[in-house]
C-alpha positions in Angstrom: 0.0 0.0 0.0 1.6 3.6 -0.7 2.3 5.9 2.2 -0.1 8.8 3.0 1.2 12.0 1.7 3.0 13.9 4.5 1.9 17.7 4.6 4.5 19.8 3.7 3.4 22.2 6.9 5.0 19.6 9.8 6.7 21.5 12.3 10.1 19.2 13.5 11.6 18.8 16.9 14.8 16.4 17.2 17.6 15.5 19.9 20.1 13.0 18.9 18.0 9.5 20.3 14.3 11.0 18.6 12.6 13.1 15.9 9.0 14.2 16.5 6.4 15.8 13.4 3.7 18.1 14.3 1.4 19.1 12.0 -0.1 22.8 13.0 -4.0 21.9 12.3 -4.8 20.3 15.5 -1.3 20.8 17.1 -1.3 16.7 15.9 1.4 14.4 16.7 2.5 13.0 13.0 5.6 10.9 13.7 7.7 10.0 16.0 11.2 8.2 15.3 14.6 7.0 16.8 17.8 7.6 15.5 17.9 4.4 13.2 14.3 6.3 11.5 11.8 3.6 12.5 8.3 4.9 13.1 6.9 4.2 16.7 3.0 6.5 15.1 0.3 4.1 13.6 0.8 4.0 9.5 -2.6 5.6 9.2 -4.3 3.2 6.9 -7.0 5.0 5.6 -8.8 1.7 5.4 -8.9 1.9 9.5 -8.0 5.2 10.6 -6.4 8.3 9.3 -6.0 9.8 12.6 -2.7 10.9 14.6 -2.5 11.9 18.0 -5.9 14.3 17.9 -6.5 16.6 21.2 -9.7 16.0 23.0 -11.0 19.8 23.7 -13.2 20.8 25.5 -14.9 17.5 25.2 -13.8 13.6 25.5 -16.1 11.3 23.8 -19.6 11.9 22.8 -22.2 14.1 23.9 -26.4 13.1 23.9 -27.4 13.6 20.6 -24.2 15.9 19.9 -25.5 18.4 22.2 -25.2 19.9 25.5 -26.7 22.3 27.9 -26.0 24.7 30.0 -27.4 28.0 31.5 -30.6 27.0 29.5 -29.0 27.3 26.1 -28.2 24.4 23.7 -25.1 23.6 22.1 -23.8 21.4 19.4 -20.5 20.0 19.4 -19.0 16.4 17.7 -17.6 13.6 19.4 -14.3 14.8 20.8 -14.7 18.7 20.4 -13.3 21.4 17.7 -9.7 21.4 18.7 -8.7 18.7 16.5 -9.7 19.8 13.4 -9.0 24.2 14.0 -5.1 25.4 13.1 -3.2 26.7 15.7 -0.8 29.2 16.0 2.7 28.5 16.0 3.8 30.2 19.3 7.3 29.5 19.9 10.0 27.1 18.2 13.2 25.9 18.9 15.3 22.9 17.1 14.2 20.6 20.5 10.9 21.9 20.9 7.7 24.0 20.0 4.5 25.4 21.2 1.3 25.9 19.6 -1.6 28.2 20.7 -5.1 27.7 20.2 -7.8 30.6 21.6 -11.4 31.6 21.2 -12.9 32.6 18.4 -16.1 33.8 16.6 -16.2 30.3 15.5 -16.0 28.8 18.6 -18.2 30.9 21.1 -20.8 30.1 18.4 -20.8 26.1 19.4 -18.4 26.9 23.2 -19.7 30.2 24.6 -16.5 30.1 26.8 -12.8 32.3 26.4 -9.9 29.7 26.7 -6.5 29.9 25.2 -5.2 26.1 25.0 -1.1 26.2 24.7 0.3 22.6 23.1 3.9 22.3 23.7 6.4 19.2 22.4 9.8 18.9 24.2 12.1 16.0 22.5 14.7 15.4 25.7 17.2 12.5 24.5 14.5 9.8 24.3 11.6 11.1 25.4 9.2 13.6 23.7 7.4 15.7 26.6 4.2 16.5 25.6 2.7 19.6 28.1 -1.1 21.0 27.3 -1.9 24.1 29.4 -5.3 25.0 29.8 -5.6 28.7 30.3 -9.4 30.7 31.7 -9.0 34.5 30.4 -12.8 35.0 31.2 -14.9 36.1 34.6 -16.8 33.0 34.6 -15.0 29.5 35.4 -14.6 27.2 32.6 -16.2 24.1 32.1 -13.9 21.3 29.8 -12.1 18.1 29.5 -9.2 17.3 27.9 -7.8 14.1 26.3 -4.9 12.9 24.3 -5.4 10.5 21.8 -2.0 8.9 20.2 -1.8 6.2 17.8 1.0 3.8 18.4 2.3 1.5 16.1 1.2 -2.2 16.9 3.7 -3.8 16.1 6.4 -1.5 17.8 9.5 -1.5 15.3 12.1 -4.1 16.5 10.8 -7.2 15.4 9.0 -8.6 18.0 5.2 -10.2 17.3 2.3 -8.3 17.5 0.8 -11.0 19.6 3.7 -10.4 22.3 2.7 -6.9 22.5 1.2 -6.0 26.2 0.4 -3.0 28.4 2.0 -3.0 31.7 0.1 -1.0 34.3 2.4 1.0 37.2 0.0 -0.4 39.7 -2.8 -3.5 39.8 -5.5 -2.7 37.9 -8.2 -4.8 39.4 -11.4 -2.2 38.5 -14.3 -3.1 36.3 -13.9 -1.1 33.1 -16.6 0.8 31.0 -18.0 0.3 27.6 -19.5 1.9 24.5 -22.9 1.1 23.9 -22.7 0.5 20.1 -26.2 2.5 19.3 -25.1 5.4 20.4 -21.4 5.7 21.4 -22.1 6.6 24.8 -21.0 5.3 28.2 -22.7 1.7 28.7 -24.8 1.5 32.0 -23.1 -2.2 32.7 -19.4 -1.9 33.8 -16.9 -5.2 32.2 -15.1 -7.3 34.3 -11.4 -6.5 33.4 -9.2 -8.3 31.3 -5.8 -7.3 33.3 -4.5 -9.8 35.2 -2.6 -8.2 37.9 -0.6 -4.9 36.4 -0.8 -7.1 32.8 -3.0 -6.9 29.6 -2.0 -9.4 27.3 -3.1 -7.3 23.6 -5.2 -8.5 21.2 -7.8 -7.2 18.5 -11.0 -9.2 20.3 -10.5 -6.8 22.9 -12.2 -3.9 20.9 -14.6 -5.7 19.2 -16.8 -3.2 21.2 -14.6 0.0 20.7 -13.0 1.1 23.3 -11.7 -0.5 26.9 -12.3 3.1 29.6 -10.9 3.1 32.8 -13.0 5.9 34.6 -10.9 5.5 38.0 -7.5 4.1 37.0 -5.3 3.5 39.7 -1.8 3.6 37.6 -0.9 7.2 36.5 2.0 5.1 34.3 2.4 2.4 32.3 4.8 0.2 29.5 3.7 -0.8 26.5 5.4 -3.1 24.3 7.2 -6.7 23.7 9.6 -8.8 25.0 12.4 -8.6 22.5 11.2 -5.7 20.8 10.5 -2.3 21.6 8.9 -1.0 24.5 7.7 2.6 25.4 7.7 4.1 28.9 4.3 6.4 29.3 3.7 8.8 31.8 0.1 10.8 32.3 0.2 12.2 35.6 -2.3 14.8 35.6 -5.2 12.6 34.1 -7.2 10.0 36.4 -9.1 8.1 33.3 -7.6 6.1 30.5 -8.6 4.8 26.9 -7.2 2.4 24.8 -8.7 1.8 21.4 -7.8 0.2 17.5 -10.7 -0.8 14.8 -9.4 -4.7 15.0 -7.0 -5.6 12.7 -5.7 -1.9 11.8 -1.7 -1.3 12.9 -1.9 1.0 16.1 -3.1 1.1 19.8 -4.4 4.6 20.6 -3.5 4.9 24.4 -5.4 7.7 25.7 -4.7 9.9 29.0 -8.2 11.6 29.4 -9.8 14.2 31.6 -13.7 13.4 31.5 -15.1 10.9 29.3 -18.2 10.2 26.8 -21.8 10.6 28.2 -23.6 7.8 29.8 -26.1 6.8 28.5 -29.5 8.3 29.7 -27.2 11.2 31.0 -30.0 15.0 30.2 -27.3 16.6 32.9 -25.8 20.1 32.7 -22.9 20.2 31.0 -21.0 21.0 34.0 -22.1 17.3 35.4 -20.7 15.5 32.6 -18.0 13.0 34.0 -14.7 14.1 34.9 -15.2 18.0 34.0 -12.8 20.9 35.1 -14.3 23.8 36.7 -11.4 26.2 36.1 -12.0 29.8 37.8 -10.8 32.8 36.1 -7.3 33.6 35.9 -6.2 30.0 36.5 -4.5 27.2 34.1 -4.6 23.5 34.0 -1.7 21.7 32.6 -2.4 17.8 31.5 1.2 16.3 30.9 2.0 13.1 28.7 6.1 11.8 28.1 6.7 8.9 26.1 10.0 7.3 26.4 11.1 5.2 23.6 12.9 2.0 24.6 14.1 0.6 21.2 14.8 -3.1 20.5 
């Protein structure tokens, strides 16, 4: 299959051990590689997924209907929110890193009546790219949001090892029933599933998103590895976000492992949109930052 054009617009980071792409519309995560030039991002088959790394702002998952509430109004918004797909402004730039800006517009008080400036910044430091979003509330009223990452990692890792080897290591036991999508309407499931971790270990395979996503809504583990015995590994670190994602369409070549602030509706759920799970009340004046390294450990 031929590659996916690259956009000519990628903004690139390097230290000696890693090079990171960024492409400006969405403040994306394109590529990251090591030294030897093997890809640890999914190949974004279009006949899967042509996603990257998309932001989750200022919603993760899926709203009701697409629409919220609040202060009596109604608003419309897609699954994930409007970051993902608005450019942002190149802020700052350096040859080991680079910040993008994202702030409030005509186009977004129409569907988000709130002022926000979200800041993306990428720091390569030997082997780890540093990824930092900062939330920032200019306004006089607090700011309701969430906030997700959503990378796409290769599966395989380059090095060699199977795909079948791959596993996710949790920093701590993860022991916790997990939530589901209900497939009608891609909200949060009523019924929690029992996990499949067996202690700190998931062993990886496609059958395990059959049903889209696996959501930890109260993960113990603000860390994990993910990777193979004899191949590559990567160390990941999210420690400013209590839920977690994982996610592939079955048979594609990536594992989307997802820090996230706030997830999907519930199903059922007519709340205010300052009820939705997991949402940041931020008072004016304040930030949020949401941090996400990812160490490569190659074969």
């Amino acid at each position: 299959m031929p590659e996916n054009p690259v956009p000519e617009d990628l903004v690139t980071i390097a230290s000696g051990a890693l090079t990171a792409r960024v492409h400006p519309l969405g403040a994306e995560l394109w590529s990251l590689r090591d030294a030897q030039g093997r890809e640890f991002m999914t190949d974004a088959d279009p006949a899967f997924w042509t996603g990257h790394a998309p932001l989750l702002f200022p919603i993760v998952g899926a709203l009701a209907g697409d629409r919220y509430r609040i202060d009596g109004d109604t608003f419309t918004l897609p699954r994930h929110g409007f970051a993902r797909r608005m450019p942002f402004e190149l802020a700052a730039r350096d040859d080991d890193r680079v910040t993008f800006r994202l702030t409030d517009s005509a186009a977004t008080c129409a569907v988000y009546p709130f002022a926000f400036v979200l800041e993306m910044a990428f720091v390569v430091d030997g082997a780890t790219l540093r990824m930092t979003a900062t939330v920032s509330n200019p306004g006089a009223r607090p700011l309701p949001f969430a906030f997700g990452y959503h990378p796409a990692f290769a599966w395989p890792l380059p090095g060699g090892a199977a795909k079948a080897a791959h596993r996710v290591v949790f920093e701590r036991d993860e022991p916790a029933a997990l939530r589901v999508l209900d497939a009608a309407s891609g909200l949060v499931a009523p019924e929690p599933r029992a996990t499949p971790v067996k202690g700190r270990e998931l062993a990886l395979s496609p059958d395990l998103f059959a049903a889209d996503a696996l959501i930890w809504d109260d993960l113990a583990s603000r860390a994990l590895c993910y990777g193979a015995d004899g191949g590559s590994w990567l160390d990941i670190a999210f420690p400013d976000t209590p839920m977690l994602g994982l996610w592939q369409k079955p048979g594609a070549n990536y594992l989307c492992i997802e820090p996230w602030q706030g997830h999907a509706d519930a199903v059922g759920f007519a709340g205010d949109f300052r009820e939705r799970p997991g949402m940041v009340l931020l008072p004016p004046g304040e930030r949020r930052h949401f941090r996400m390294d990812v160490t490569v450990r190659a074969a």
